[in-house]
DRENKETI-851854 format. One line per 4 residues: their letters; for each residue x negated, y, z negated of C-alpha. Coordinates in nm, 4 decimals. Layout:
BEGIN
a = X:Y:Z ~ ...
END
This chain:
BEGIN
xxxx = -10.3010:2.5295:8.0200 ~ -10.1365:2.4570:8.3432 ~ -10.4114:2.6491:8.5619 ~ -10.7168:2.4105:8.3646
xxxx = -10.4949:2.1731:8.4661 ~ -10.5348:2.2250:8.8139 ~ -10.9133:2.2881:8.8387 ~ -10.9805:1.9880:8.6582
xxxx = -10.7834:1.7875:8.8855 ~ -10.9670:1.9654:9.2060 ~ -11.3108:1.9100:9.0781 ~ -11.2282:1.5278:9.0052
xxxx = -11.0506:1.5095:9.3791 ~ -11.4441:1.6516:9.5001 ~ -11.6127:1.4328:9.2650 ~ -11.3894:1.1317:9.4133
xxxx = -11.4438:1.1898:9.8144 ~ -11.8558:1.2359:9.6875 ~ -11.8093:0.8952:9.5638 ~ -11.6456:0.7433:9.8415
xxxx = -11.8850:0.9202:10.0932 ~ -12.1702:0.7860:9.9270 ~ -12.0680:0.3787:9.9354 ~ -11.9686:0.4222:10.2701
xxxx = -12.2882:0.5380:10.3904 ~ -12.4140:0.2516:10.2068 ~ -12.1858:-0.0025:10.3680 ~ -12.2999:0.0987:10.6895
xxxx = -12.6900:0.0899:10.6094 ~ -12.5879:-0.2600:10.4742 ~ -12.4216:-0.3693:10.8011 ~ -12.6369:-0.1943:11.0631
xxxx = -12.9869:-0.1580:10.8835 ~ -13.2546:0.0143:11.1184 ~ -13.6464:-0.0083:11.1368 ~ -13.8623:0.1560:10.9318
xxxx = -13.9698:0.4665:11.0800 ~ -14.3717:0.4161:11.0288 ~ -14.5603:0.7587:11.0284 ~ -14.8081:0.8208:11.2856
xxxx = -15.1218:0.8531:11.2175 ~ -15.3440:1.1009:11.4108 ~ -15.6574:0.9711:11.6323 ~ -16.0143:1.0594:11.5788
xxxx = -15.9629:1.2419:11.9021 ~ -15.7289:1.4603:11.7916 ~ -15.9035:1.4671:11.4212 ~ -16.2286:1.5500:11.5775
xxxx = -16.1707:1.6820:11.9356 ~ -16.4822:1.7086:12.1857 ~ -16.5822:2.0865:12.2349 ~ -16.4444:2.2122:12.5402
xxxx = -16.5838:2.0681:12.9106 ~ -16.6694:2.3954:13.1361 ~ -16.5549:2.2904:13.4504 ~ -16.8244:2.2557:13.6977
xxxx = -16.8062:2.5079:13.9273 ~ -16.9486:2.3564:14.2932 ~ -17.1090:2.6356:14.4985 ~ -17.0069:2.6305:14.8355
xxxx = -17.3030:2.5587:15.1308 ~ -17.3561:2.8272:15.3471 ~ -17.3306:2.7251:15.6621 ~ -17.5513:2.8956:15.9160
xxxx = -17.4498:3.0695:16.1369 ~ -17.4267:2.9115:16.5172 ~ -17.7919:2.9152:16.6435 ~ -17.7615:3.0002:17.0326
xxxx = -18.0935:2.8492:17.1942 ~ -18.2473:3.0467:17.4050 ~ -18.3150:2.8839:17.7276 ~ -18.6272:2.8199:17.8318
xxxx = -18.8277:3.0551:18.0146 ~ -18.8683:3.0195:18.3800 ~ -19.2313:2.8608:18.4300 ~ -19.4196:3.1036:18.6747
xxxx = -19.5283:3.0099:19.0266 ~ -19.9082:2.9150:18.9067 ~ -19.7920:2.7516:18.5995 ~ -19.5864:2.5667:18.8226
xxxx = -19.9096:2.5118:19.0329 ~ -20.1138:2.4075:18.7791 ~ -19.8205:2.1107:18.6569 ~ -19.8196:1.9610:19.0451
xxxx = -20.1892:1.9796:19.0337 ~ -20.2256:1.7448:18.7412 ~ -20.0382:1.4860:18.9627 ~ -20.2828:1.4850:19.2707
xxxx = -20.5362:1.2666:19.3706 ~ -20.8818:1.4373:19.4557 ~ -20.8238:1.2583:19.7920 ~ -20.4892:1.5338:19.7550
xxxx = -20.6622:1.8085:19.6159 ~ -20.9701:1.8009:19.9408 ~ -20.6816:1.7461:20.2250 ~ -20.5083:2.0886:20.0880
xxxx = -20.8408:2.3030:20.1619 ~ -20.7986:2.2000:20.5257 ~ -20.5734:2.4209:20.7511 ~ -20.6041:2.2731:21.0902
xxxx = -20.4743:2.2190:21.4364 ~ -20.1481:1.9861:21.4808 ~ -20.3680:1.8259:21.7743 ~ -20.6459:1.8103:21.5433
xxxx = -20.4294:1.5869:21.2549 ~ -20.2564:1.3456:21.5074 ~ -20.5615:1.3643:21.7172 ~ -20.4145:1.4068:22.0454
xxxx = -20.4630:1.6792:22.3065 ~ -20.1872:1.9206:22.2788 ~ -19.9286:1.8608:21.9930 ~ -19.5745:1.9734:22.1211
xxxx = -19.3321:1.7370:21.9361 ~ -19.3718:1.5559:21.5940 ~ -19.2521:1.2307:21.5622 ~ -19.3860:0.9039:21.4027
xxxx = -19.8139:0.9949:21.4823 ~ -19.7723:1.2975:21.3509 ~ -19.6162:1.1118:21.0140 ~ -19.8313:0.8881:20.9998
xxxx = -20.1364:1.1637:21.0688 ~ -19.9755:1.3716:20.7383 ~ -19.9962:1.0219:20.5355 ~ -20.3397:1.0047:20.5937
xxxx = -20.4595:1.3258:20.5873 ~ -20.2015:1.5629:20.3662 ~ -20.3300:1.8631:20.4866 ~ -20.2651:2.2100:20.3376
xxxx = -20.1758:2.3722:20.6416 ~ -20.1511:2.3717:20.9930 ~ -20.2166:2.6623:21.3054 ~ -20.0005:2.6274:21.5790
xxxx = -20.1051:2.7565:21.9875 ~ -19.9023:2.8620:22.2664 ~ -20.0131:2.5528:22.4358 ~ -19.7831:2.4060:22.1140
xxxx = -19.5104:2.6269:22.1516 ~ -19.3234:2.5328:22.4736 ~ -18.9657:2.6594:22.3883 ~ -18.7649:2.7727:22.1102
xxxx = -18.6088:2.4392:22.0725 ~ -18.8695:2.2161:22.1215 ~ -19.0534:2.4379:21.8404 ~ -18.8219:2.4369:21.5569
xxxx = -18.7515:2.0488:21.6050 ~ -19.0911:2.0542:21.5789 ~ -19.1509:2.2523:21.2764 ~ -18.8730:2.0775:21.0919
xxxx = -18.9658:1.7322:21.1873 ~ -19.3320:1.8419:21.0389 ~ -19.1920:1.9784:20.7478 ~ -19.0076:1.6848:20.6423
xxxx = -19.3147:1.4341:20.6700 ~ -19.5569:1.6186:20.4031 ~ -19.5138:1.4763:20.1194 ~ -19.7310:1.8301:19.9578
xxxx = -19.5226:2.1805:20.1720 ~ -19.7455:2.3108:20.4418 ~ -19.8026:2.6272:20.5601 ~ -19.6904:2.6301:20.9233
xxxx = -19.8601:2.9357:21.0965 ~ -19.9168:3.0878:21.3571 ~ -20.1115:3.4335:21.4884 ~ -19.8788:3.6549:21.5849
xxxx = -20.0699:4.0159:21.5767 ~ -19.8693:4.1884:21.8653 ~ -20.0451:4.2912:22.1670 ~ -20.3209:4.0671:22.3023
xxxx = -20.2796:3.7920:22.0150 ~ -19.9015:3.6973:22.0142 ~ -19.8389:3.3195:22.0116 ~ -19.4864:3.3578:22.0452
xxxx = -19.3955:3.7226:22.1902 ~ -19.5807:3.6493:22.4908 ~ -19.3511:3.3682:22.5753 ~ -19.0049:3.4450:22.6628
xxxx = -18.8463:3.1017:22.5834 ~ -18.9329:3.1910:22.2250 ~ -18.6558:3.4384:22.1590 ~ -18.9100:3.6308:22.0069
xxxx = -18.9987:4.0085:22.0075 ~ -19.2978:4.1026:22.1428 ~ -19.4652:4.3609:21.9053 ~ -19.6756:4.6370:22.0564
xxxx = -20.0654:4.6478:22.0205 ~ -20.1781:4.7485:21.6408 ~ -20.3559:5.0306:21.8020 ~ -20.0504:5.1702:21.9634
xxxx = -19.8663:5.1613:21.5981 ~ -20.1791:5.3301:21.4467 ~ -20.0953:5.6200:21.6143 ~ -19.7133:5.6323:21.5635
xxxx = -19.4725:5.6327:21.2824 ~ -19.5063:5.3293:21.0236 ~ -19.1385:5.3012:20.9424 ~ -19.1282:5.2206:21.3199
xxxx = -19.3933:4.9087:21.2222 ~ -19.2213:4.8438:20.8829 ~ -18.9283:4.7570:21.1003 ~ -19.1081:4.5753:21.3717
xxxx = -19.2799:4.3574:21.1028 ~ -18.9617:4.2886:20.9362 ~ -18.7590:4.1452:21.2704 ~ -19.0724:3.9714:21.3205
xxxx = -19.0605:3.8066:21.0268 ~ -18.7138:3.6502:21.0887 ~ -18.7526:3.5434:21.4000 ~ -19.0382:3.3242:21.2774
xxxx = -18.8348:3.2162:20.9539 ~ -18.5656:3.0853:21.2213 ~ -18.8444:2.8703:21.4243 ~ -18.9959:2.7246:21.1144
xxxx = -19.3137:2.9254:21.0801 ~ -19.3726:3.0528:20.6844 ~ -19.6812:3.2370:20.7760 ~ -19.8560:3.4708:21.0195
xxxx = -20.2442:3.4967:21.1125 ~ -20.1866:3.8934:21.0490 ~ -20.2567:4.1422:21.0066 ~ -20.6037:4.3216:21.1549
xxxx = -20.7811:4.4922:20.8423 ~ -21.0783:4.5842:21.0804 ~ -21.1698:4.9391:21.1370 ~ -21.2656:5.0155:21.4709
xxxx = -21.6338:5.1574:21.4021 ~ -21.8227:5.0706:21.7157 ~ -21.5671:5.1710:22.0550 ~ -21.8269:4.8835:22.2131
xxxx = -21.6351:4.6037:21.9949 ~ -21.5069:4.3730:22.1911 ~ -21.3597:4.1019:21.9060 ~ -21.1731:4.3770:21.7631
xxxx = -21.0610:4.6300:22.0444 ~ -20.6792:4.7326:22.0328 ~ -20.6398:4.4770:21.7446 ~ -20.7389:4.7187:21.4989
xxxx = -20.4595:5.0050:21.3823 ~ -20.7439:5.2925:21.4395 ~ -21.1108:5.4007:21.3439 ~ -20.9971:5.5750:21.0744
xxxx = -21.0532:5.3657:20.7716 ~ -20.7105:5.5429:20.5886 ~ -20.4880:5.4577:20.8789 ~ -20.6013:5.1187:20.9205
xxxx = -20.4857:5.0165:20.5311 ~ -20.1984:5.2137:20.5498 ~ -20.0378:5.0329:20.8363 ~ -20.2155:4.6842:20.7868
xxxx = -20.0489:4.7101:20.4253 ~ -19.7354:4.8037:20.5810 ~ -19.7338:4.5032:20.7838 ~ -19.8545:4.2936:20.5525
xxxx = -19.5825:4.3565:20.2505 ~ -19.2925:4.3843:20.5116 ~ -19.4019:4.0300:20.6399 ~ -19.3910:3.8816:20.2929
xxxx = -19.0693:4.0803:20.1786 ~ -18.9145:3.8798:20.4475 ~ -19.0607:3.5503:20.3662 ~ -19.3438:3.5338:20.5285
xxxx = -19.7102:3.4823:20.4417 ~ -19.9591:3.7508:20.5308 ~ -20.3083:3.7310:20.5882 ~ -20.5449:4.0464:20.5864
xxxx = -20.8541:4.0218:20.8299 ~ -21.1671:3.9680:20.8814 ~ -21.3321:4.0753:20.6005 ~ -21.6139:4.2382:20.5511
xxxx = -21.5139:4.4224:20.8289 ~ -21.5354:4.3430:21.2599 ~ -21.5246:4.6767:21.3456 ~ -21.8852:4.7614:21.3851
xxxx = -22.0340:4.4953:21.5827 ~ -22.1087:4.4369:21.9208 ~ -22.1045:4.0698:21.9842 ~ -21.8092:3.8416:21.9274
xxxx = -21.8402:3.5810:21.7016 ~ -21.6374:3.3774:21.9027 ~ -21.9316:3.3359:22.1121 ~ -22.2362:3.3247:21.9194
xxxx = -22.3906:3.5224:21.6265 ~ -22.2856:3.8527:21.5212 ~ -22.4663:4.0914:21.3569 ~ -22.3860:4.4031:21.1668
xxxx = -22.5909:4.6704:20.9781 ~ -22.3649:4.8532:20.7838 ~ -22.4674:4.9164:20.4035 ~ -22.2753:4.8155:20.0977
xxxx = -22.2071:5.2125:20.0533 ~ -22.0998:5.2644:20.3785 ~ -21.8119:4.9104:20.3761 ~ -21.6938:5.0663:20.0057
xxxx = -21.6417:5.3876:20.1949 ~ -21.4612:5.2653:20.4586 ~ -21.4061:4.8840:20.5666 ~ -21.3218:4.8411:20.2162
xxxx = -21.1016:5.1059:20.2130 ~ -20.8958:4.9394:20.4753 ~ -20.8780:4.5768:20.3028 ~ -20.8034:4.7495:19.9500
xxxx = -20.4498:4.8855:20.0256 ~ -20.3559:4.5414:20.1433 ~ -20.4652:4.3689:19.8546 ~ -20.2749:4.6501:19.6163
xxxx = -19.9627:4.5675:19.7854 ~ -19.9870:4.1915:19.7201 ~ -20.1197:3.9730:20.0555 ~ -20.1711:3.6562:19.9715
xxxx = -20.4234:3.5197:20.2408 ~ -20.7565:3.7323:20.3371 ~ -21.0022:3.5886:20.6102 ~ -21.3349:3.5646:20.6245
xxxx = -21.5256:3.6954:20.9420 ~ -21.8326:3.4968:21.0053 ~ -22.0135:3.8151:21.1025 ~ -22.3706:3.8522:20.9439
xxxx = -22.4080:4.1663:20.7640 ~ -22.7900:4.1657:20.7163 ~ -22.7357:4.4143:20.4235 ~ -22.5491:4.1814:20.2381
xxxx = -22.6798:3.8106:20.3211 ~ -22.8573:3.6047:20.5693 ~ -22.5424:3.4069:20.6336 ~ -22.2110:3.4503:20.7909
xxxx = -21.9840:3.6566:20.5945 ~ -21.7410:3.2763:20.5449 ~ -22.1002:3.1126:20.3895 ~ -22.1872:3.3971:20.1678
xxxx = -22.1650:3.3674:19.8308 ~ -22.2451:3.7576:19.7655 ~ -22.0636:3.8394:20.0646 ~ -21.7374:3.6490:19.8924
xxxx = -21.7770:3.8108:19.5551 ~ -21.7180:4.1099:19.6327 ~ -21.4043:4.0266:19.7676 ~ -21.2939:3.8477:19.4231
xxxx = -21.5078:4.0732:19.2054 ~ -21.5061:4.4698:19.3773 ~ -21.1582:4.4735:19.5243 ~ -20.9959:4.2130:19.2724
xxxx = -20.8395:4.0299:19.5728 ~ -20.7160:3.6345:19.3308 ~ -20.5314:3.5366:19.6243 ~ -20.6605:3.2247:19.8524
xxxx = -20.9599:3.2864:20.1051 ~ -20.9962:3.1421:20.3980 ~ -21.2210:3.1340:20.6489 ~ -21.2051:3.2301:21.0100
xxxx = -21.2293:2.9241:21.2589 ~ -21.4877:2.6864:21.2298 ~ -21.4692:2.6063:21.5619 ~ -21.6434:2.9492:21.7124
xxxx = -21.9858:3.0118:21.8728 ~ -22.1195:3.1851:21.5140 ~ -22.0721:2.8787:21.3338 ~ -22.0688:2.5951:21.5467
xxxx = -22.4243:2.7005:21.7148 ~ -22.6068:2.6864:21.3668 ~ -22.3992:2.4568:21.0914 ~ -22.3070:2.0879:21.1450
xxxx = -21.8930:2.0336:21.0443 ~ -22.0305:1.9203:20.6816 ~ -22.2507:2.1808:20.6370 ~ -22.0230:2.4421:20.7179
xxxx = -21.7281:2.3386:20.5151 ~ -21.9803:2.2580:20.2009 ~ -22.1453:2.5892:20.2192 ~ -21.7948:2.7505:20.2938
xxxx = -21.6186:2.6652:19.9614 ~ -21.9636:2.6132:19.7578 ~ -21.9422:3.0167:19.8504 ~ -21.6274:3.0631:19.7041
xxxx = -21.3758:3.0159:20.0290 ~ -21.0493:2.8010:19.9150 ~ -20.9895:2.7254:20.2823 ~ -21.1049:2.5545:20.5797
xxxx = -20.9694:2.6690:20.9043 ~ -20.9832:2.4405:21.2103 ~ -21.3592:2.2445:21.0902 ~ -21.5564:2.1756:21.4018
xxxx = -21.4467:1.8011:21.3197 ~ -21.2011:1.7217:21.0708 ~ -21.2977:1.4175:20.9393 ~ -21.6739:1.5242:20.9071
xxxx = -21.5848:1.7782:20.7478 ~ -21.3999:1.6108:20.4905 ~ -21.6550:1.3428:20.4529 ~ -21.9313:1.6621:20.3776
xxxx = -21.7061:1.7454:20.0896 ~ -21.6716:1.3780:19.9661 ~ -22.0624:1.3615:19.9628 ~ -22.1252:1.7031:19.8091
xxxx = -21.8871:1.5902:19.5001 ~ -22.0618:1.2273:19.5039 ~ -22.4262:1.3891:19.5085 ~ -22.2536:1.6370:19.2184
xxxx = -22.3514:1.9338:19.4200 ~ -21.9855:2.0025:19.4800 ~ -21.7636:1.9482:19.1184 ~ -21.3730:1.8545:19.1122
xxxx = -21.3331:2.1416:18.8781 ~ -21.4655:2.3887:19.1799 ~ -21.2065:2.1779:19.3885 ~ -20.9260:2.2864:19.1362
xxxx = -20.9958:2.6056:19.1431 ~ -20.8837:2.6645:19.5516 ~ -20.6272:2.3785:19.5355 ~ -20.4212:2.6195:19.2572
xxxx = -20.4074:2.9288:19.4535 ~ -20.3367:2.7543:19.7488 ~ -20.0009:2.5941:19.5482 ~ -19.9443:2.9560:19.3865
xxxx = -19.8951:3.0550:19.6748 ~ -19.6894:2.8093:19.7719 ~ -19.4770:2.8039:19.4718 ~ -19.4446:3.2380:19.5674
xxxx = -19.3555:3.2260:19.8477 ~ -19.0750:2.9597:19.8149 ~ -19.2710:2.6870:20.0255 ~ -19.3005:2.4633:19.7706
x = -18.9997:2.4705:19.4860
END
C-alpha cells in the first residue's frame, strides 16, 4: 500500500508541473503576443518556370592576319618617259628632236661660257641636246662651269656631248688643259688587245663624267671596205667586218657602264665610199646582201650589247634608195626592223656638203624624221628647221603622234641613263 502510495503521488507531482507549464506559456502569449506567421505562397514563376535560356554563345571575329603591302613596283625608265611626256607641250615635244650647237641656241659665234643668253636661249628653245667643239672647250674649268651652268637652266635634262673617238676626232684629248686622256686611233686598237680598249673607254668615260659631258659622238661602226676612204680612214677599228663590232661594242658598253651615252656610227656603213659627205654627195654601191654580210655585221654587236644612240650617214646607197641614208625611209627600216636596233636615231650633221647642197633646213629635217630619224643634229638653220616641222604638222603631213614616238625614246634614254630622274 505504501509503494501505490508513492507512484500516485509522483504521477500527480508530473501531472501538476504539466499544468503549471502549460498557463505559463499562456501568460506569456497573453503578455507578448506575436504576428501571425502568414504562409507564403509560391509565384507563377516558380509554379510554372520558363524552360531553360541556352546561353548565347558569341563567336569570336577572326581577325586577319596583318596584311604587309607590297610596295609599289619601281616604274621603268620608258614608263617613266611616257608619264613626263603627257606633261609637254608639242612646242616641248619638237625642241627635244633638235640636238644642236651651244653657238647655234644662244646664237652667237663661239659659245665658251653660259650665263644669262644661254638661259634665256634654253627658255625659248628647250632643246634635247647639245654638241660641244674644241673651239667651246677652252679649259677644264671654264668647261665644267660651263656644263653645269647649262645643266641647271633646262628645264627638260640635256644631253651634253661631245665627239671624242680618239685619234683624229678627240674634242678634248687633243687639248691638254682638259685633263683628259688622249685615246689612240680606233685603227691602232683594232689591231691590239680589247681589254686594253675596254680600259681606255672606261677612264674615258670618267674623265668626261667629271667635266659634265653624259655622252660621246662614239664609237666608229664603219668597216673600212674601200683603203681610198677618206671620211672613214683610221676611224674605223679594221676592214674586217668581225673586228670592227667586236671592239666598237666594246667601246660602246664600257662607255655606258660608266655613265656615258654611246652612239654607234654611221650607219649603213662609210666604209666603202670614196667621197666624203662632208663635202658633197656620196655614193655607194654595195648590195643589201653584201651590208647583211658585213657592215651589218659590224653595227649588230653594238646594238646586242645595248647602245643607245646610232647615226645615220647621209651616204646614198643606190641599192637601197635615191636618198641619203638620214632621208631614207627603207634605208631606216632596216635599222628598226633587220637588226632590231629601238633605241633613238639620229642623224649625222645637217650642216655637211651631202645635205646642205640638195635639201633646204625644212626639207631636210621633215624628210629626216618623216623617215623614221628621232633626231636632228646641228639643222642647217635652227629655226627653219623647226618652223618645217611646225608646217608639216599644220599641213597634217607630219602627225603629233609620229612626234611622240621620237620624243619617248629620246626621254628613255634619258630616264636610263640617269640624265633625267
Amino acid at each position: 500500500m505504501k509503494a501505490l502510495k508513492i507512484i500516485l503521488t509522483v504521477i500527480l507531482s508530473i501531472a501538476c508541473l504539466a499544468v503549471m507549464v502549460y498557463f505559463g506559456a499562456f501568460a506569456l502569449r497573453v503578455a507578448f503576443p506575436s504576428e501571425p506567421v502568414q504562409p507564403r505562397l509560391a509565384s507563377a514563376e516558380e509554379l510554372f518556370p520558363a524552360p531553360p535560356v541556352e546561353e548565347e554563345v558569341v563567336e569570336e571575329e577572326e581577325v586577319p592576319e596583318e596584311v604587309v603591302e607590297e610596295a609599289p613596283a619601281e616604274l621603268t625608265s620608258k614608263e617613266k618617259a611616257a608619264a613626263y611626256l603627257q606633261t609637254m607641250t608639242l612646242e616641248e615635244k619638237l625642241w627635244q628632236l633638235f640636238f644642236i650647237t651651244p653657238d647655234d641656241l644662244a646664237d652667237v659665234e663661239t659659245a665658251t661660257l653660259a650665263g644669262d643668253t644661254t638661259k634665256e636661249a634654253l627658255a625659248a628653245r628647250p632643246v634635247g641636246g647639245l654638241c660641244y667643239f674644241a673651239a667651246n672647250l677652252e679649259n677644264r674649268e671654264q668647261t665644267m662651269e660651263m656644263l653645269a651652268n647649262t645643266k641647271s637652266f633646262a628645264k627638260t635634262p640635256l644631253f651634253l656631248a661631245t665627239d671624242e673617238e680618239g685619234g683624229v676626232v678627240s674634242r678634248l684629248g687633243s687639248n691638254e688643259n682638259m685633263g683628259v686622256d688622249l685615246l689612240e686611233s680606233a685603227a691602232t686598237y683594232g689591231a691590239g688587245d680589247v681589254l686594253v680598249l675596254r680600259q681606255a673607254a672606261e677612264k674615258l668615260a670618267g674623265q668626261m663624267t667629271e667635266l659634265g659631258f653624259n655622252m660621246n659622238f662614239a664609237p666608229v661602226a664603219d668597216v673600212l671596205l674601200d683603203p681610198n676612204n677618206t671620211e672613214i680612214g683610221s676611224r674605223a677599228y679594221s676592214d674586217i667586218a668581225a673586228v670592227c663590232g667586236i671592239m666598237s661594242a666594246t667601246m660602246a658598253e664600257a662607255l655606258q657602264h660608266s655613265g656615258v651615252v654611246s652612239c654607234l656610227k654611221h650607219f649603213p656603213g662609210h666604209g666603202s665610199a670614196q667621197t666624203d659627205s662632208h663635202e658633197g654627195k656620196s655614193v655607194s654601191s654595195r648590195t643589201l646582201e653584201q651590208l647583211q654580210a658585213e657592215e651589218f655585221l659590224s653595227f649588230r654587236s653594238g646594238i646586242e650589247k645595248g647602245v643607245h644612240f646610232v647615226m645615220m650617214s647621209h651616204l646614198t646607197n643606190e641599192n637601197l634608195s635615191a636618198l641619203p641614208s638620214s632621208l631614207s625611209p627603207e634605208t631606216v627600216s632596216l635599222l628598226r626592223n633587220e637588226l632590231g636596233f629601238e633605241g633613238v636615231i639620229i642623224t649625222d650633221s645637217l650642216k655637211m656638203g651631202a645635205i646642205v647642197h640638195e635639201y633646204t633646213a625644212a626639207d631636210a629635217a621633215v624628210k629626216a624624221i618623216m623617215a623614221g630619224c628621232d633626231m636632228l643634229l646641228m639643222p642647217n638653220s635652227v629655226e627653219v628647221a623647226y618652223d618645217g616641222l611646225v608646217n608639216a604638222i599644220l599641213e597634217e603631213s607630219l602627225t603629233e603622234a609620229r612626234i611622240d614616238e621620237s620624243v619617248l625614246r629620246i626621254l628613255t634614254v634619258k630616264y636610263e641613263m640617269g640624265i633625267m630622274e
